[in-house]
N, C-alpha and C positions, 0 to 999 in steps of 0.2 A: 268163689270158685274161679279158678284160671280156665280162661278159652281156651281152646285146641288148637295150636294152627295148622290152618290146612298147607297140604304136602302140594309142595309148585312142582309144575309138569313144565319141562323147558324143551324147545327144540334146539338140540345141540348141531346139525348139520343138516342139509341140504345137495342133493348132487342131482348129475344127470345123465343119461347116455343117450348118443345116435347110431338109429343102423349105419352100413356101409353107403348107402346106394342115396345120391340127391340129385333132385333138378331143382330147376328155378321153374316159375309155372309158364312162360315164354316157351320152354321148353317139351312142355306135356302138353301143350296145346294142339300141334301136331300130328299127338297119337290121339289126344280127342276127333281132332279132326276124323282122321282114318278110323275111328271106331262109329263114329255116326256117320261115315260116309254115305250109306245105303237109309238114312232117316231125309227127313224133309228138310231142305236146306233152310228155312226156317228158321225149325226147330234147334237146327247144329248152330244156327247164328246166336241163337238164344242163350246156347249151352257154352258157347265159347265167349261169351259178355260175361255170364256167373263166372267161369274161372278167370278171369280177367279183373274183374268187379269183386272180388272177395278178399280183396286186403292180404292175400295171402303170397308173399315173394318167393316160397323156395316153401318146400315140404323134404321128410327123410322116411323112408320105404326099406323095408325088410325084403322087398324082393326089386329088380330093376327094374322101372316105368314097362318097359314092354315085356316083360313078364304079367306084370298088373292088369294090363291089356289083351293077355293071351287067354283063349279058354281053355282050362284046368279045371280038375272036379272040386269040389268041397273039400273029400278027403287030403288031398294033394297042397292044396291051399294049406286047411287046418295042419297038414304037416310041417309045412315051411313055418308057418307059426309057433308049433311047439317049441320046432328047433330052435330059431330064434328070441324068443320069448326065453327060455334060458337060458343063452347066451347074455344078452342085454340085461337079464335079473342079477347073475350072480358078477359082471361086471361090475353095474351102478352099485350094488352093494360093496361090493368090495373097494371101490374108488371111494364111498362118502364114510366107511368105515376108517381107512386111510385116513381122511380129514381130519377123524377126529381123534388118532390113533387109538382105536377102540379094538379090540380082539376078537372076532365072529363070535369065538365060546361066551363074549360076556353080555350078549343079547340073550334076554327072557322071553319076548314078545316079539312075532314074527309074523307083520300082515300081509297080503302080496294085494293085489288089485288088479284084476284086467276082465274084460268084460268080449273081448276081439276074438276070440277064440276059444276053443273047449279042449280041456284038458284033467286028465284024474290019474293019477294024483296032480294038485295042482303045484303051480310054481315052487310054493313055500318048501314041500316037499323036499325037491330039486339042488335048491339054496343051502338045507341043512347038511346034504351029503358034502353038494361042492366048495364050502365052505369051512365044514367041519363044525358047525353049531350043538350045543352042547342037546343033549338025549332028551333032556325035560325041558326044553325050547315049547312056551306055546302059542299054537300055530294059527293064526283067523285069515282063509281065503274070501276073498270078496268078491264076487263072479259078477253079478248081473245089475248095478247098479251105475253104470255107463257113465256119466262126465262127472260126475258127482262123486265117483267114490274114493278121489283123492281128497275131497275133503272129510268125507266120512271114515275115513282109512285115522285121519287124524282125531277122529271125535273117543273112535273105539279104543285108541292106543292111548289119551289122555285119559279115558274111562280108567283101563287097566292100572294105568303108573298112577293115579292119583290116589288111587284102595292099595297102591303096593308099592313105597316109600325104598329108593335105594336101587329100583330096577330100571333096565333099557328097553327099550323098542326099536324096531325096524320097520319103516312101511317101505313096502317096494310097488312100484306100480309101472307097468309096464303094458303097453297098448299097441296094435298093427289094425287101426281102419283099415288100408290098403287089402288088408287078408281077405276083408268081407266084398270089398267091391264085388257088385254081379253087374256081368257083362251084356247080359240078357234083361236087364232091368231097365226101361227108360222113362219111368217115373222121375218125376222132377225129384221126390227125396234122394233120389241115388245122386243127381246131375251134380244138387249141392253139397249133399257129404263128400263126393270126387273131390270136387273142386275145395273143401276146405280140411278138409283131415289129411293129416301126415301120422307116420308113428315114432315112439320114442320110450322113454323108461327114464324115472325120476325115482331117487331116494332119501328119504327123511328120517334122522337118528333124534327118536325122542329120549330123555331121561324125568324120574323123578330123585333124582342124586341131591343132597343138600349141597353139594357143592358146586354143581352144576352153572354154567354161563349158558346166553342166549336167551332169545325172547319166550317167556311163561305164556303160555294157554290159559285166560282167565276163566273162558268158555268155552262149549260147542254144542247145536242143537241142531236138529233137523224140524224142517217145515214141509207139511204134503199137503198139495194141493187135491181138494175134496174131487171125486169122478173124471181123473184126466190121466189115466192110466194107459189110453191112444194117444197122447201126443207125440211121445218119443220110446225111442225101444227096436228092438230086432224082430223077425218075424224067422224060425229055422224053417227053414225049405231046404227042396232038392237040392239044389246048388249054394246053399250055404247060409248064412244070415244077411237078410235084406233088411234094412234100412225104413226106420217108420221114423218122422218128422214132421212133427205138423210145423204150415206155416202162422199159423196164430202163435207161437210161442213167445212170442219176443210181447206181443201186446198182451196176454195172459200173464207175463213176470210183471209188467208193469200195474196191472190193475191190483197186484195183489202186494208188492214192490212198500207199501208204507207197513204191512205187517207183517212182511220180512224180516226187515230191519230193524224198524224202532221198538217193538215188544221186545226183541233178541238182547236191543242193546242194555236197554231196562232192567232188564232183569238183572245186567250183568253193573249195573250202577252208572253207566257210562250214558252218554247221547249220541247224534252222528257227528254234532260238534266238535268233542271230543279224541273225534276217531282221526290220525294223520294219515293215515295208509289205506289204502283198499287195494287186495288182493285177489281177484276178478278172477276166474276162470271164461279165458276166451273162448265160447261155444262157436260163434261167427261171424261175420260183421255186422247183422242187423241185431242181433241180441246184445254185442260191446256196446252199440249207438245209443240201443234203447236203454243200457243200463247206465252208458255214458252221459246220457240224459238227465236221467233221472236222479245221479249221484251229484250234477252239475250245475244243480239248485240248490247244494249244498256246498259248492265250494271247491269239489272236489275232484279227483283228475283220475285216471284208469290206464293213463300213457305206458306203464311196464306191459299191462296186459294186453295193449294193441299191439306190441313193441313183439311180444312172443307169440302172438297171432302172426305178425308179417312175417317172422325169422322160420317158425316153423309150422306153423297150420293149426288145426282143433287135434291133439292128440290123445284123445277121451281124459277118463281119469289123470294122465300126467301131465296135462298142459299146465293146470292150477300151483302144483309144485315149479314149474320150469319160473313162473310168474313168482312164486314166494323166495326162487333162492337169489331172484334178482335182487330180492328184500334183502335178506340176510347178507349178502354184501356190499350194501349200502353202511353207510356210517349215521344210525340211527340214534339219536338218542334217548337215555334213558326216558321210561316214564311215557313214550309217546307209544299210540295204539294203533294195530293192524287189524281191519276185519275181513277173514277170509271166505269167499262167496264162491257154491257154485251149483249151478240145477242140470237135475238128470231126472231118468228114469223113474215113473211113479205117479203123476210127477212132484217133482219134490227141489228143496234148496236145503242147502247145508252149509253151516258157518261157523264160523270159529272166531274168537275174539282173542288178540297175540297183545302182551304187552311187553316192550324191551327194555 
């Protein structure tokens, strides 16, 4: 009896978009200043070493620094996020569709990503009008899975193309930390999210086409870590989504860090030998170190995802795409393997194993 072969899920492109409004963090330091002016000088010395100390050169904001800085309600924030949030969805789509001269109508599968804001209908919705995407488009929003659901955006869309031979996908993910910043919050999780999140919106055109180029999905699985569902996440209040972070997170990846990886890699027949690429989603500087570490008894290096860490900040879910399209315009050769990593919400890690 002849084997079946299985149906390859390829990532056909890769893009990206920036809001309007950037500084360099030289430059928000200033308005940190004057926003802690009335706390312990301290404490303000403290908080201006983190943005300093956070590898982070330049972030890009849906609204202007001192807007970010000004008190506004929740609703009023949330607003400026809708708008923008589809502005930046049906750009980046339209720009990576461009790339790959693909038709809005010939996308099947339409995931969006963002976790920064609340919105219903969500993005996807939004997309299919402005775009003109065809009626039986189907649609997976992914709301509350925060750094991780860029990668998980990619596990669900390989699910779909790999059971349905001939189809496309769209993941769009598009994110505004700055939205949630609360001004009234001087908890150290705020001080560091401030200082490392920027916002931004990445797009990825998967196919399972036989004819299809670019690097195949061998894999993708999620890992949850057992009773840790406090470490990271939002809290909705009056003024809007606050910020939960624990700081054990970086030593909690680590101890758990070999069964991450090497059961993931197993299964998929490979080792981390094997592996030429790692695709890192930059959470912050002490979780790159500690993963920089830990991958660095291997051999191996995490230089793109520092590289997207310094240029633009943690931009939740889309920072891990901004890191994989650096991939994709590399000149890779065949046969060599990418594994994509990133933990969020849960908590949990999601990976993806790419071969080109």
């Amino acid at each position: 009896m002849k084997k079946k072969l299985m149906n390859k899920v390829r990532i056909a492109a890769v893009g990206k978009e920036l809001p309007e409004y950037c500084r360099e963090t030289a430059d928000i330091i200033p308005l940190v200043e004057s926003w802690l002016g009335q706390q312990d000088q301290r404490f303000m010395r403290k908080v201006v070493k983190i943005f300093e100390g956070a590898a982070v050169d330049k972030r890009y904001s849906i609204m202007s620094p001192d807007d970010v800085f000004s008190t506004t309600s929740f609703e009023d924030k949330n607003n400026v996020y809708i708008r923008e949030v589809k502005k930046l969805g049906s750009s980046v789509l339209s720009k990576t569709l461009h790339k790959c001269n693909w038709e809005p109508e010939s996308i099947d599968y339409i995931i969006t990503v963002s976790c920064t804001g609340i919105m219903i209908p969500s993005l996807d919705a939004y997309l299919i009008n402005d775009l003109n995407l065809k009626e039986d488009v189907v649609r997976l929003p992914v709301t509350e899975m925060g750094c991780a659901a860029g990668v998980s955006g990619l596990i669900y869309a390989h699910n779909f193309l790999k059971s349905n031979p001939g189809k496309r996908a769209a993941l769009v993910a598009v994110e505004s930390p700055t939205a949630t910043f609360q001004l009234t919050d001087y908890s150290m999780a705020n001080m560091v999210s401030a200082a490392i999140f920027g916002d931004g919106a990445a797009c990825v055109l998967l196919t399972s086409e036989s004819e299809a180029i670019g690097p195949s999905i061998v894999g993708g699985d999620m890992y949850h870590f057992p009773d840790s569902t406090q470490m990271m996440g939002f809290d909705l209040t009056n003024h809007g989504l606050k910020m939960i972070l624990d700081i054990t997170v970086p030593e909690i990846i680590a101890s758990h860090f070999p069964n991450i990886v090497h059961p993931f890699l197993s299964k998929n027949g490979v080792s981390i030998d094997e592996v030429n690429h790692l695709i890192f989603h930059p959470g912050g500087k002490k979780i790159v170190q500690t993963v920089e570490a830990l991958f660095g008894e291997y051999g191996k290096n995490i230089d793109d995802t520092r590289e997207v860490l310094r240029e633009y900040g943690n931009m939740s879910s889309a920072t891990v795409l901004y890191v994989l399209e650096r991939f994709m315009e590399k000149n890779i050769n065949s046969g060599e393997k990418g594994l994509v990593l990133s933990f969020g919400p849960g908590f949990s890690a999601q990976r993806v194993l790419l071969e080109w």
